[in-house]
C-alpha positions in Angstrom: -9.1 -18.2 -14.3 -12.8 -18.0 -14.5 -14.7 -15.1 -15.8 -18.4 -13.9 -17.2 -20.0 -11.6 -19.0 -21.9 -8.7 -18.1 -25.5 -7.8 -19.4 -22.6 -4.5 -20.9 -20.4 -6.4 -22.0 -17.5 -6.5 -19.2 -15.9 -9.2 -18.4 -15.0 -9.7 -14.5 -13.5 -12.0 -13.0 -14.3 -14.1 -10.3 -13.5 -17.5 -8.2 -15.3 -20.2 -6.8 -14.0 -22.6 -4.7 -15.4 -25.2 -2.1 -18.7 -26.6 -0.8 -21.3 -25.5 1.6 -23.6 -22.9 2.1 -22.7 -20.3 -0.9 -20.8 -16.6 0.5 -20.0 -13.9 -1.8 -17.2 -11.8 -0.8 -17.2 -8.2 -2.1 -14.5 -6.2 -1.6 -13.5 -2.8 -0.4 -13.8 0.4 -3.0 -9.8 -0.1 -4.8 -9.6 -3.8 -3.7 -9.6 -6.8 -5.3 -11.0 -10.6 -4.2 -7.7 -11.2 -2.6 -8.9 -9.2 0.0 -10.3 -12.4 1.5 -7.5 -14.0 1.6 -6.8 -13.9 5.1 -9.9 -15.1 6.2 -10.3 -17.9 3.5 -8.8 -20.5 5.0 -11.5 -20.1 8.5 -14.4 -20.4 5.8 -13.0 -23.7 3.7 -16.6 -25.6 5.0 -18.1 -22.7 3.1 -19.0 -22.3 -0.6 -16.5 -18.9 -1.1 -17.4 -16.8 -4.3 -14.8 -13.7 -5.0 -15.5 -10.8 -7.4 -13.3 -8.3 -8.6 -15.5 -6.0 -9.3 -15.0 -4.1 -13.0 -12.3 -1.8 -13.0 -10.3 -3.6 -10.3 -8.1 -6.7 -10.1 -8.3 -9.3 -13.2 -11.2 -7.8 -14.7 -12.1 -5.3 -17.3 -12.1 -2.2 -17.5 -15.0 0.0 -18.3 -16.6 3.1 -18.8 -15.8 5.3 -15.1 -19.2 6.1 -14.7 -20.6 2.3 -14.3 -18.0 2.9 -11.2 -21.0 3.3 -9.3 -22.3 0.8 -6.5 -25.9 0.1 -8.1 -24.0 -1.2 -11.3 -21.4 -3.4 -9.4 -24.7 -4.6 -7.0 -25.8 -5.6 -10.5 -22.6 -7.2 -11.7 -22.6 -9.1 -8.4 -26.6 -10.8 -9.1 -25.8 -11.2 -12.4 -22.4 -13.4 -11.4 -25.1 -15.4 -8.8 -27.2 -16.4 -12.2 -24.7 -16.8 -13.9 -23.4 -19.5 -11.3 -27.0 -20.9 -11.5 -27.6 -19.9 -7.6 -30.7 -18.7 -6.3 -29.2 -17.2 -2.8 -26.3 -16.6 -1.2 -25.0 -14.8 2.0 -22.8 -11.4 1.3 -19.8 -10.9 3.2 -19.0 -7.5 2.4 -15.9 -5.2 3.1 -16.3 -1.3 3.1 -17.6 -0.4 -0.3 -18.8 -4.3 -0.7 -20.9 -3.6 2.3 -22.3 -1.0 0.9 -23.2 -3.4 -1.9 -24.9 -5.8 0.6 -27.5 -3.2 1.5 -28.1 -2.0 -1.9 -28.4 -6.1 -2.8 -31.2 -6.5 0.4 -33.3 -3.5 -1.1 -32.7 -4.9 -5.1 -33.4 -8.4 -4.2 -34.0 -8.8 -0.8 -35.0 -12.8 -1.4 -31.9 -13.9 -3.4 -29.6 -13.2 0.2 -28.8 -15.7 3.3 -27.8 -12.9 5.3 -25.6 -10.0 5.6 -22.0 -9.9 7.0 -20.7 -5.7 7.0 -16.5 -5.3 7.6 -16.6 -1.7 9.1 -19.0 -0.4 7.0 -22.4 1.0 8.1 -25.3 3.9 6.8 -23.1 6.7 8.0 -19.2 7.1 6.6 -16.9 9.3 9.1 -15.9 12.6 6.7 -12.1 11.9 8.2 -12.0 8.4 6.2 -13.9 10.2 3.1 -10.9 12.9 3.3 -8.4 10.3 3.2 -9.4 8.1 0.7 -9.4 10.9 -1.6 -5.5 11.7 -0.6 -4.5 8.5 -2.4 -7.2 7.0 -5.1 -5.9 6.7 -8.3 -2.4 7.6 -7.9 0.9 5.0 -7.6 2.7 5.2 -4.2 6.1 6.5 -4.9 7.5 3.9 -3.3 9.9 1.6 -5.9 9.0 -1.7 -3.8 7.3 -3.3 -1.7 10.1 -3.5 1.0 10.8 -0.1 0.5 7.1 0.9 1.3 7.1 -1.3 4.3 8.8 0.8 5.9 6.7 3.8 6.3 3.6 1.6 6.2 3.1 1.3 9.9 2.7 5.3 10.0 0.8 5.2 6.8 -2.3 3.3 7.7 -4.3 4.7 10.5 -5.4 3.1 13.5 -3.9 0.2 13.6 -1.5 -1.2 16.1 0.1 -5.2 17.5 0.2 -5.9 13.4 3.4 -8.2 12.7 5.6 -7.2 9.8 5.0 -9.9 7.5 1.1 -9.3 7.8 1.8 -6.0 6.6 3.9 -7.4 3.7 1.6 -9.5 3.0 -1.4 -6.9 2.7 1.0 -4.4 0.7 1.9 -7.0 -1.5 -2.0 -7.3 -2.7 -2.7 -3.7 -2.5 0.0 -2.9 -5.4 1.6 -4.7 -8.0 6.0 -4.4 -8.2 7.0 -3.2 -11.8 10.0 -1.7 -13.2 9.3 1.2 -13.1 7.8 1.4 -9.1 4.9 0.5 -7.2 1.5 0.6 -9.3 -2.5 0.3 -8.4 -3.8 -2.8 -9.6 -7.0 -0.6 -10.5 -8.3 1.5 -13.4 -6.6 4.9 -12.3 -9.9 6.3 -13.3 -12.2 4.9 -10.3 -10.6 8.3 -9.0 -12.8 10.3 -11.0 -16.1 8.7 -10.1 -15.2 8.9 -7.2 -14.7 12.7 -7.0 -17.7 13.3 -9.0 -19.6 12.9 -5.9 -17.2 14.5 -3.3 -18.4 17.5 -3.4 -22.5 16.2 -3.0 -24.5 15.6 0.4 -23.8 12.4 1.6 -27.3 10.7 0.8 -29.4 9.0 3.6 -28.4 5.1 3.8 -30.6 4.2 6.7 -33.2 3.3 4.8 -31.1 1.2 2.6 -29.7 -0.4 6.2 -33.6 -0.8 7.4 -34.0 -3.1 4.4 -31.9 -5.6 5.9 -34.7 -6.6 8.7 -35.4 -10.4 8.0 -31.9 -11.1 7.2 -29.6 -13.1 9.6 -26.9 -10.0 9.9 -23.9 -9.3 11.7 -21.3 -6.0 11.5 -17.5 -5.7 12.4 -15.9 -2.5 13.8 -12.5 -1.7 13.9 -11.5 -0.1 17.0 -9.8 2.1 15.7 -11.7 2.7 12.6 -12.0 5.9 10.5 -14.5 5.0 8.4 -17.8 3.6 10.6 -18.1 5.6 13.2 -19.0 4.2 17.2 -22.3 6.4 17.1 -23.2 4.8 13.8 -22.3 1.2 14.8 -23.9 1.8 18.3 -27.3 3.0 15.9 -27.0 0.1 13.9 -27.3 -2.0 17.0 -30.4 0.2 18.3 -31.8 -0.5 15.2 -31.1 -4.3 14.6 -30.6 -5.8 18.4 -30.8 -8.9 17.0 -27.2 -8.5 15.1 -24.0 -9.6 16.1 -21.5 -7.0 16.5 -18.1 -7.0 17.4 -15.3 -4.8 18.2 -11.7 -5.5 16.3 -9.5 -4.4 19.2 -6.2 -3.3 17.0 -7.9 -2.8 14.0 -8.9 0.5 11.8 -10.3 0.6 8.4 -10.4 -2.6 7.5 -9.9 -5.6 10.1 -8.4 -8.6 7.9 -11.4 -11.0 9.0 -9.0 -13.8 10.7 -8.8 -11.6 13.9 -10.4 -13.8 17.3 -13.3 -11.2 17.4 -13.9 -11.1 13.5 -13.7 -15.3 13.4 -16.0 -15.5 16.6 -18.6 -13.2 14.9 -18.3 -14.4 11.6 -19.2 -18.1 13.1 -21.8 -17.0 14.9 -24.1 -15.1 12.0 -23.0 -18.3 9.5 -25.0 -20.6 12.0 -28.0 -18.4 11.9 -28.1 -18.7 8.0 
């Protein structure tokens, strides 16, 4: 499995696989690349880069406070020169969104265009709150079938999912060991998170406005809990050129393969 090196000395791991107009997929804040699974197989005329970003998946751990989004916008440029490209289009999922606009104000001119999975300048406290309940720790669930289950009640506004897709998504969130269920991230991402719990959120729209020039487009789960319908309806204002969409069914995060997501998705990849 490929991997590089970091200008610190981490090694994170990554794949690259087809031809076609080059798309790096960043995933959500305790994800890993497979969170692009689902929507792979709709982007197989696309170049599709994945990064597990230090800390998560197949890659290294590091020191928790490079758990920070300017450092893994940095990770993610330096895997672009280290793949020799000079631009690429960011599809980016929740925290990986966040990325996107942090990548537009770093180095506005190495990006195609923006894609944001429910994800925008403002995050809803109630999604905040929840994350908190459960970063870090194992479920106490001993298997996958077992937290299948409860899952349905577990994740939050979400509805018409079928049971294996749920299986399916559990089965990349956690990893089945002997002795139960266990993250597939450094338990410590918890603690950079907290360190900032307890500060004012800071004011992203000026990290948003940096995406003017940029073909961009930005997902909205109906049913979301993180991007609020005041913020995505802002976002809009702001950028009426952007393609927006509503995930009926969907909360924090719609898979991507969803009608609405694929119709979207199609439409800001021609504009790149």
């Amino acid at each position: 499995m490929p991997n590089f090196q970091t200008s610190d000395n981490v090694s994170l791991h990554y794949t690259d696989e087809g031809t076609g107009t080059p798309i790096l997929c960043l995933a959500g804040l305790t994800r890993t690349l497979r969170d692009f699974d689902f929507v792979a197989p709709h982007l197989s005329d696309a170049r599709l880069i994945r990064l597990d970003y230090r800390g998560r998946g197949r890659s290294d751990w590091a020191d928790p406070a490079t758990y920070t989004i300017p450092v893994e916008a940095r990770d993610a440029l330096e895997l672009l020169d280290h793949l020799g490209l000079e631009k690429a289009a960011i599809l980016g999922t929740s925290r990986g969104g966040l990325i996107g606009m942090t990548l537009a104000a770093m180095a506005h001119d190495r990006l195609l265009g923006v894609a944001l999975n429910d994800i925008g300048p403002e995050i809803d406290p109630r999604g905040l709150d929840n994350i908190f309940t459960y970063i870090g720790h194992n479920p106490s669930h001993k298997t996958h079938e077992s937290l299948l289950a409860i899952w349905p009640n577990v994740i939050q506004g979400f509805a018409n999912v079928p049971a294996n897709r749920y299986r399916e998504e559990i089965t990349r969130l956690y990893d089945e060991t002997p002795e139960g269920l266990a993250i597939n991230y450094d338990p410590a991402l918890r603690d950079a998170v907290l360190a900032g719990k307890d500060l004012p959120q800071p004011d992203l729209w000026p990290l948003f406005d940096t995406l003017q020039g940029l073909p961009l487009c930005a997902l909205r789960g109906q049913g979301s809990n993180i991007l609020m319908q005041s913020t995505f309806d802002e976002m809009q204002r702001r950028r009426p050129d952007m393609i927006a969409a509503i995930v009926p069914d969907r909360g924090h995060v719609p898979y991507l393969d969803e009608p609405s997501s694929l119709k979207a998705l199609h439409e800001w990849r021609q504009n790149l």
